[in-house]
N, C-alpha and C positions, 0 to 999 in steps of 0.2 A: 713234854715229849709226845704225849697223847695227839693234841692238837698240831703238830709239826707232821706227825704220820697224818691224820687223815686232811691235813690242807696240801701236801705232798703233788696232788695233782694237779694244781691249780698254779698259776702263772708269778714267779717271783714277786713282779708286783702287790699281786692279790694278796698272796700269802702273807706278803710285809703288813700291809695295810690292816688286814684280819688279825694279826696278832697283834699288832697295837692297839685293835679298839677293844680285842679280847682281854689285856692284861690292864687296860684303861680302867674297865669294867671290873677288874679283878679274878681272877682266877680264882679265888676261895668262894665266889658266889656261882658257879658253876656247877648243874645237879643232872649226873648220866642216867636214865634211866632207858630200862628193855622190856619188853612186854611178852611174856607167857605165855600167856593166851595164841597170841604167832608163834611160836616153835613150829614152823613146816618140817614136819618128819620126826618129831618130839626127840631132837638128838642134842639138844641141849646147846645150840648154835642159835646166838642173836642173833636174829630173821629181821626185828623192828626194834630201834633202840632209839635214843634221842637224848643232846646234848642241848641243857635252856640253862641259860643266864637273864639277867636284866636286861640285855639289849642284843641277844643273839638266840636262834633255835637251829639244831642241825638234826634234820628228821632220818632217817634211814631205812629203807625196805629192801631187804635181797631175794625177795619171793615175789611172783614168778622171774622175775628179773631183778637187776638193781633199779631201785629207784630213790634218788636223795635233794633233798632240799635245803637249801642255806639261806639265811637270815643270819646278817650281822650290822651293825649299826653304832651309830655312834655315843650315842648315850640309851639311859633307859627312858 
């Protein structure tokens, strides 16, 4: 459900395709992690967070603005 919301924005296609190399790869190999140290405004709102598997990284910054990067691929 996770990765259906934040592929959300991205063009039917894309989405197809990224879920199937996501689920290829498996989903149980999949580790979210956020970083503390970035809490902009110490209110407890992931600022920097990031989703890595074997063959995919999804980076995330919403300080000072959004900024996000995607890597997904087909194998590891």
């Amino acid at each position: 459900k996770v990765m259906h919301d934040v592929l959300a924005p991205f063009r039917s296609g894309d989405r197809e395709e990224s879920m199937k190399l996501i689920k290829a790869n498996g989903f149980e190999n999949l580790h979210l992690s956020f970083y503390k140290n970035m809490d902009v405004g110490d209110d407890k709102v992931w600022d920097v967070w990031q989703v890595e598997g074997p063959a995919m990284v999804w980076y995330f910054r919403g300080d000072p603005h959004v900024h996000t990067w995607v890597h997904i691929r087909e194998s590891a």
